[in-house]
C-alpha positions in Angstrom: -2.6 -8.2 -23.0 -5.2 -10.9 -24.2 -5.6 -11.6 -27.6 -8.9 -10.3 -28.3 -8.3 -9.2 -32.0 -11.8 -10.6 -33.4 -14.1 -9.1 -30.9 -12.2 -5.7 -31.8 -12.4 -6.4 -35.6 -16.4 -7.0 -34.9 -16.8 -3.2 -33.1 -14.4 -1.5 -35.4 -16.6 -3.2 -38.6 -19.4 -1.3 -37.3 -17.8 2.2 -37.9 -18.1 3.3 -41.3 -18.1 7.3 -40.6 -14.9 9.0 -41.8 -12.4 10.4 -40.1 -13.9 14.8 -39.5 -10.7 16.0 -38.4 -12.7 19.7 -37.7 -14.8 18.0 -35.2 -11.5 16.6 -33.7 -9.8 20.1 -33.6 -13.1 21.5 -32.2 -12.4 18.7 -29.0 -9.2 19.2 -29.1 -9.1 22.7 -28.9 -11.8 23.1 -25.9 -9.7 21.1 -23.6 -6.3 22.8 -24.4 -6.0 24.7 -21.2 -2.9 25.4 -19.1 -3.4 22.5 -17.2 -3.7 20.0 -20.1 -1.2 21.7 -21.9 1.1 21.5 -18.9 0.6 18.1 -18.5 1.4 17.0 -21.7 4.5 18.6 -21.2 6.1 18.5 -18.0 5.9 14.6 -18.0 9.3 13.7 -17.0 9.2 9.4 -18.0 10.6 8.8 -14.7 8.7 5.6 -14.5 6.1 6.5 -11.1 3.0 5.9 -12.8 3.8 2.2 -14.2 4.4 0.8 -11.2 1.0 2.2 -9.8 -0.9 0.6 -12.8 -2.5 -2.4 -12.0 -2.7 -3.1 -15.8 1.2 -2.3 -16.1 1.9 -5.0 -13.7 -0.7 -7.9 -14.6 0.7 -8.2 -17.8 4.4 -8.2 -17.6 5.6 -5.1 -16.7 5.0 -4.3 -20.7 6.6 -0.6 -20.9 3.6 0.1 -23.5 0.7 -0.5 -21.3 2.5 2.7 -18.6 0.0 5.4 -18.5 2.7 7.9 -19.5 3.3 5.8 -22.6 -0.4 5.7 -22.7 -1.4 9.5 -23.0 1.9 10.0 -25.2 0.3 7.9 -27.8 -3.6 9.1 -27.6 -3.4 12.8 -26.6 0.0 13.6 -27.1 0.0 12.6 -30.7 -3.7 14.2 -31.1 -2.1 17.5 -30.8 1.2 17.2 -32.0 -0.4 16.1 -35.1 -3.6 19.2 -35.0 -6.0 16.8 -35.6 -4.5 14.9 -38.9 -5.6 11.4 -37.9 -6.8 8.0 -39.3 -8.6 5.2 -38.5 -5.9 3.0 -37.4 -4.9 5.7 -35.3 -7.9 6.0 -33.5 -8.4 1.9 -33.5 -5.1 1.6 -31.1 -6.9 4.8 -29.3 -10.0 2.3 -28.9 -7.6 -0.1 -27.2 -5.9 2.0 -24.5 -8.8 4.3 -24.0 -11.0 1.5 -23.1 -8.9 -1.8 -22.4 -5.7 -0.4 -20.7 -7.1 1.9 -18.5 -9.6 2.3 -15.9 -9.4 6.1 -15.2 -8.9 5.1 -11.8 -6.3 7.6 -10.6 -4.0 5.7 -8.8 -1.2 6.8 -11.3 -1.9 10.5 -10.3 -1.2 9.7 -6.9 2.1 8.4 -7.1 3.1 11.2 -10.0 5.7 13.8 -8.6 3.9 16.7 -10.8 0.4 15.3 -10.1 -0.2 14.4 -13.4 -4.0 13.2 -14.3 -3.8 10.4 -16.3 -7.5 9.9 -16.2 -8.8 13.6 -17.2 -6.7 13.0 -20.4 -7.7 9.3 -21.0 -11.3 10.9 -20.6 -10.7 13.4 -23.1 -9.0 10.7 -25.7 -12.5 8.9 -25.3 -14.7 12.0 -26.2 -12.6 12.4 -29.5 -12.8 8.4 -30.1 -16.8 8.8 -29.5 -17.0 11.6 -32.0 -15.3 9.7 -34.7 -17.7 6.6 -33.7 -15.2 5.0 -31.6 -17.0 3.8 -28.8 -17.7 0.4 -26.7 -21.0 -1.0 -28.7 -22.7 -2.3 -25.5 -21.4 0.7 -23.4 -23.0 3.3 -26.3 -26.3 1.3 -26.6 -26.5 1.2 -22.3 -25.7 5.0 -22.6 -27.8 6.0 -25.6 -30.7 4.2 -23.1 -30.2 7.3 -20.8 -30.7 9.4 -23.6 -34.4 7.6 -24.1 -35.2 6.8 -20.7 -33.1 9.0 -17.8 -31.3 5.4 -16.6 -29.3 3.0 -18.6 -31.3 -0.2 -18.4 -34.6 1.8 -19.9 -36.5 0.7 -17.1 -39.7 2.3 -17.1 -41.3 4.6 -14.8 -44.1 2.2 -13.6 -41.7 -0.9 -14.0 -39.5 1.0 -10.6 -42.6 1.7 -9.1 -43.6 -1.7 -9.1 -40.0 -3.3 -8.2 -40.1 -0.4 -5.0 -43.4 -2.1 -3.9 -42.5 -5.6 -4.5 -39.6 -5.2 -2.3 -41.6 -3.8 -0.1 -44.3 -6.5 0.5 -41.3 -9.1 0.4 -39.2 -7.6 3.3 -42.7 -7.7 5.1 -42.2 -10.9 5.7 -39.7 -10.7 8.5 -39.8 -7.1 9.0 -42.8 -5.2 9.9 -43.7 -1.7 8.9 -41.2 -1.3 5.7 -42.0 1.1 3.6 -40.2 2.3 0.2 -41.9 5.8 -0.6 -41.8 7.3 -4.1 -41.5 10.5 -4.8 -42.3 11.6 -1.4 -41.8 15.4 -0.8 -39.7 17.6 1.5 -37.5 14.2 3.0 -33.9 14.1 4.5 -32.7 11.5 1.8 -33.5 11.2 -2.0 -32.4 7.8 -2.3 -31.1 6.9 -5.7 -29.9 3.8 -7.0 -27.7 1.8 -10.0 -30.2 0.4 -12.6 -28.6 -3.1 -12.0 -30.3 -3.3 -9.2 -34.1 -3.5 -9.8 -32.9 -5.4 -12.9 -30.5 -7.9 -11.3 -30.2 -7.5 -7.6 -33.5 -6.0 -6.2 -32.7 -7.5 -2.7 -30.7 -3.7 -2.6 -33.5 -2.1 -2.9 -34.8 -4.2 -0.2 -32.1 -4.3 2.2 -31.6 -0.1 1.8 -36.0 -0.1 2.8 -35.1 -2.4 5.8 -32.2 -0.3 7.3 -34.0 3.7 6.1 -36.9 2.3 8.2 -34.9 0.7 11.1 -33.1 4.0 11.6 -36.4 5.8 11.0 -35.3 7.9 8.5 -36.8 10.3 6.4 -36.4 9.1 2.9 -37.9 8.4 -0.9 -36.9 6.7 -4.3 -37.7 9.2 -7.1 -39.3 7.8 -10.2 -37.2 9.6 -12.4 -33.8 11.2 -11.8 -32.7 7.9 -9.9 -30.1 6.7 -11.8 -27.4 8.2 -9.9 -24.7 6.2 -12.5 -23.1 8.0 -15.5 -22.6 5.6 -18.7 -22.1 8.5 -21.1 -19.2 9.3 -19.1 -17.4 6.5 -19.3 -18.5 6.4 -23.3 -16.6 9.8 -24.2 -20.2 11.4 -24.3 -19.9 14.4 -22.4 -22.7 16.5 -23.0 -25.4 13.2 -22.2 -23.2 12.7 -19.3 -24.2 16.5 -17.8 -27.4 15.6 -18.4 -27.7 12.7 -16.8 -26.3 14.4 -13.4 -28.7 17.4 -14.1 -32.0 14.7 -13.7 -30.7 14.0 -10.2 -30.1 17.4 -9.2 -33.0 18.8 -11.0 -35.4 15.8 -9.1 -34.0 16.4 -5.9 -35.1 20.2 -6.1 -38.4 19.3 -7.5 -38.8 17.3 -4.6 -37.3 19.4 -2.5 -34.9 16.6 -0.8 -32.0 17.9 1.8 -29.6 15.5 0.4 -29.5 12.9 -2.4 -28.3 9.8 -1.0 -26.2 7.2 -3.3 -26.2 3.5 -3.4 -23.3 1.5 -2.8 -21.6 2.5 -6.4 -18.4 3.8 -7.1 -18.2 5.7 -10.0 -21.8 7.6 -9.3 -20.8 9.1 -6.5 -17.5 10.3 -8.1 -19.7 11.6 -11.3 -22.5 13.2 -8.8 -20.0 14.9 -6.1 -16.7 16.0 -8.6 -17.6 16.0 -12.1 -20.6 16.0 -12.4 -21.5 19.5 -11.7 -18.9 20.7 -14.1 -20.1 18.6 -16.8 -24.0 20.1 -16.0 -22.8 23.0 -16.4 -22.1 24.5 -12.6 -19.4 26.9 -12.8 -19.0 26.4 -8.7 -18.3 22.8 -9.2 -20.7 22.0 -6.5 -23.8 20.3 -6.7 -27.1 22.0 -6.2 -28.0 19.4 -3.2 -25.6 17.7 -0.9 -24.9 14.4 -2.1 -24.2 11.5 0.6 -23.0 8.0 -0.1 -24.1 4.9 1.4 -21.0 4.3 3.0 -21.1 7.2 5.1 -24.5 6.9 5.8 -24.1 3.7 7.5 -21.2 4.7 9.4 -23.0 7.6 11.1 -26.2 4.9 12.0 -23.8 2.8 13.6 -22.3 5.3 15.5 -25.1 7.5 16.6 -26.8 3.6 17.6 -29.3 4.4 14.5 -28.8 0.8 13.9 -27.7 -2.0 16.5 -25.5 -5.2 15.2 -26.3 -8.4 17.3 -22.5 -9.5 18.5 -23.5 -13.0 18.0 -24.2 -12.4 14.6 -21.1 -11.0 13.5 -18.8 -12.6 11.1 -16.0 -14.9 12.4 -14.8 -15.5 9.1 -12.0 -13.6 8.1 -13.5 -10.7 6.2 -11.7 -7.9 4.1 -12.6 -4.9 2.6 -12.1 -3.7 -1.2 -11.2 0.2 -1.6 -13.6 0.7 -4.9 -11.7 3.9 -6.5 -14.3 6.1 -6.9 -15.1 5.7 -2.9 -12.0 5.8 -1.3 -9.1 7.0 -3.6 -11.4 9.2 -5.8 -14.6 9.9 -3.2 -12.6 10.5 0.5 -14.8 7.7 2.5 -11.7 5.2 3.1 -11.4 5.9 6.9 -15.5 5.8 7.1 -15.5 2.1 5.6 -12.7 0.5 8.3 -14.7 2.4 11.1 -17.5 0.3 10.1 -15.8 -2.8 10.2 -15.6 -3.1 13.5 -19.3 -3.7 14.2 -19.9 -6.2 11.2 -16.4 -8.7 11.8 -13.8 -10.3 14.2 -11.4 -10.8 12.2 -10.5 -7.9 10.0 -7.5 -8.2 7.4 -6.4 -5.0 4.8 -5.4 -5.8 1.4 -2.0 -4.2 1.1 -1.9 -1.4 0.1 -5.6 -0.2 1.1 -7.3 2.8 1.2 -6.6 5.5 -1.4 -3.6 3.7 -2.7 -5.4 0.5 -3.0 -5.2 -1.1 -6.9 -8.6 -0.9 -8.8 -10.2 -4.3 -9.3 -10.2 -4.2 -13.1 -14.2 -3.9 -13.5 -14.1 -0.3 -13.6 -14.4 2.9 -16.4 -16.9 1.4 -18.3 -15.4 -2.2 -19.4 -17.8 -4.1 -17.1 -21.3 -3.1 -19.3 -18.9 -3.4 -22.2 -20.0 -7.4 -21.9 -18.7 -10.6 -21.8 -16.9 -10.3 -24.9 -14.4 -8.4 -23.0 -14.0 -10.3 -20.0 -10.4 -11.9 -20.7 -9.3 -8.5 -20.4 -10.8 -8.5 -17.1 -9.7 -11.2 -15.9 -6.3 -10.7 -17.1 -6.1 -7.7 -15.2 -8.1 -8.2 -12.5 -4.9 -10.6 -11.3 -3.4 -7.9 -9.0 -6.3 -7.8 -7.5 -6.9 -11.6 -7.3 -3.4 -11.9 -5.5 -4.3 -9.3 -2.9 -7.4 -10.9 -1.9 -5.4 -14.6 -2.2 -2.9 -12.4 0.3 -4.7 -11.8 3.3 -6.7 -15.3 3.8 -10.3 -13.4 3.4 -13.0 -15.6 3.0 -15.3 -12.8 2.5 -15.0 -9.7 0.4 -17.0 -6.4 1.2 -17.6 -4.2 -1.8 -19.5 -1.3 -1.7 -19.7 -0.8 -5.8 -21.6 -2.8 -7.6 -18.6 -3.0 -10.0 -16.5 -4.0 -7.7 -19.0 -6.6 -6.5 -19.1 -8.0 -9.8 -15.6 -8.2 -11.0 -14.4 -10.0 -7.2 -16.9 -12.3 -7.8 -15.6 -12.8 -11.4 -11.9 -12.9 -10.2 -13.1 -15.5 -7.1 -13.9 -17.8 -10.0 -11.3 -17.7 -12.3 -8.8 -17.6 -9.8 -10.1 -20.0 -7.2 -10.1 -17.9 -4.2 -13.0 -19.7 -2.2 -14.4 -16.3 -1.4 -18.0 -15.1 -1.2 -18.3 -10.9 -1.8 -20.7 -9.5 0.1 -22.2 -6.0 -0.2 -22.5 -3.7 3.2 -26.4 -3.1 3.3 -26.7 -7.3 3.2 -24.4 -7.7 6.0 -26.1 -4.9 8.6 -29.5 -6.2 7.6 -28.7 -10.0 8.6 -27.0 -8.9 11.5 -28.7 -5.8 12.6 -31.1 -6.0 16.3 -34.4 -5.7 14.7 -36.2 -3.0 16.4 -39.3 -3.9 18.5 -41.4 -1.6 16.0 -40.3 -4.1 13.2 -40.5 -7.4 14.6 -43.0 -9.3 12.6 -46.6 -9.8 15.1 -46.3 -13.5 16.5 -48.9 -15.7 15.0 -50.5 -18.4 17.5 
């Protein structure tokens, strides 16, 4: 692993509570279930899950960084020693929880007995968070859902405003787009990730083009429509229910048939399969039906919802990154490649792909941990790099905005020559505009 001793000195400085080793039984003790308990202890080192870790094998092979090793020295040990622990325990707890591991799953496949790496990583970070363990950046991001319902803080009127400037802006080449808020009784509540009207607003944009082209029935919710889960990622549990419950709650307010998700990875996993446990549904099903993006799209292109110009489709060579939390963790893998077809010529697969692909290294939270931590990205992330470098790609699809960011990160730093691309920006440039869109000729 990088060397990144000073930026850890600097977040472990700020923590000045003691050590409560109740509240750590109290944790500890709420998660021993069979399950965990069988876990823990039917582990049989045979070695599976380090060579499914992309972390394992950008950095050497180190036997330390196999996820096995990993939970042996966090969880294991929090047990085995009933909650007797000390700060330099929980300081090397900091480092696997949130710099060796992703929670992406991919270990979990390839175990014999199934073994979930991720739900115990997961439960490692809520102990770490209630000793005041926790990312900086990642805890100030979450506490902003806390405040505001989304992690950026972004006001109420400041969405509203975004959602009509996007509006009048894809006027300009597309007639009669419309981004509703808070429209009642609709097909679609459409939420979105907070980067978005922040940092890529054109999303916003490109999802009011192709709801409008397919003549859907659809809104934007001025609350509830931060459909991503920081406090998850952070270790805080009980925020992370409640952010879910603001989308559930707003979709039945505004009495929405589905809530539709942006192209993000890890929301859709928190909305559809932990969510509901976490807000406190004992069915483990969301109150609405959630949809992703992905899907979405698929079924427009195939119902002829939305038509793709053939001369406008890529002749590049073009692949297509599995974001965990979509394919491996969310089901949509075979959704994605039927896609594909309409958008590119020349279609080449990572290897391996779909729900075995490796996770890019941007995920579990480290991304809106900050630049400080980006070595440990990058070092990481080289798996990835070398599967991209693999097939020849000159474009990268990601549907997850962590995934966008990371390639695009890795396309640097390794000099891939690539350009990442998400897939609402590639149907809008090459979609048929629809004759009830065209812009009116001007003489």
């Amino acid at each position: 692993m990088v060397d990144i001793s000073d930026v850890l000195e600097e977040e472990f400085a700020r923590n000045e509570i003691p050590v409560d080793q109740d509240k750590i039984r109290q944790i500890l003790k709420a998660n021993r279930g069979a399950r965990i308990r069988t876990w823990l202890s039917i582990c049989s080192r045979c070695g599976l899950c380090a060579e499914s870790c992309f972390v394992y094998l950008a950095n050497d092979r180190d036997p330390q960084l196999s996820p096995a090793y990993k939970v042996k020295q966090t969880l294991g040990k929090m047990y085995r020693r009933k909650g007797r622990l000390s700060r330099d325990f929980f300081e090397n707890c900091y480092k696997i929880a949130w710099l060796q591991c992703t929670m992406c799953k991919r270990c979990s496949v390839f175990c014999p007995f199934g073994i979930d790496v991720a739900t115990m990583i997961a439960i490692v970070r809520s102990v770490c968070y209630s000793q005041g363990f926790k990312p900086h950046s990642l805890y100030e991001f979450s506490e902003n859902c806390r405040k505001s319902g989304n992690h950026m803080a972004i006001p109420k009127e400041e969405l509203i405003d975004t959602c009509e400037w996007m509006a009048e802006e894809a006027e300009d080449d597309y007639r009669g787009v419309a981004i509703p808020v808070d429209r009642r009784d609709v097909k679609y509540m459409y939420t979105i990730n907070p980067r978005e009207p922040v940092y890529y607003p054109q999303d916003i944009s490109y999802a009011g083009i192709i709801l409008s082209a397919a003549g859907e029935s659809w809104t934007i919710p001025s609350f509830g429509w931060d459909c991503t889960n920081l406090p998850m990622f952070c270790g805080d549990r009980e925020l992370a229910g409640r952010q879910v419950k603001n989308v559930y709650e707003k979709a039945e307010e505004l009495n929405a048939e589905n809530i539709l998700i942006t192209e993000c990875g890890h929301a859709y996993r928190s909305m559809v399969f932990e969510g509901p446990y976490m807000a406190g549904y004992d069915s483990g099903h969301p109150p609405v039906k959630v949809v992703h993006f992905v899907r979405l799209l698929y079924e427009y292109l195939r119902d002829g919802r939305i038509k793709i110009d053939p001369a406008k489709k890529i002749k590049e060579p073009v692949t297509y990154q599995d974001p965990c939390n979509v394919s491996r963790n969310g089901g949509l893998w075979e959704e994605a490649r039927r896609i594909i077809p309409y958008l590119a010529e020349d279609f080449r697969d990572m290897s391996p792909n779909r729900d075995h692909n490796h996770c890019c290294g941007g995920g579990g939270g480290i991304m809106p941990m900050g630049p400080k931590y980006k070595p440990v990205r990058m070092a990481s992330g080289r798996v990835k790099a070398d599967q991209i470098r693999a097939t020849g790609a000159k474009i990268v699809i990601a549907p997850c905005h962590n995934c966008f960011d990371q390639i695009n990160d890795l396309g640097e730093e390794y000099d891939l020559g690539i350009k990442v691309l998400s897939l609402k920006e590639i149907i809008v440039e090459a979609m048929i505009v629809p004759d009830h869109m065209k812009p009116e000729a001007h003489e």
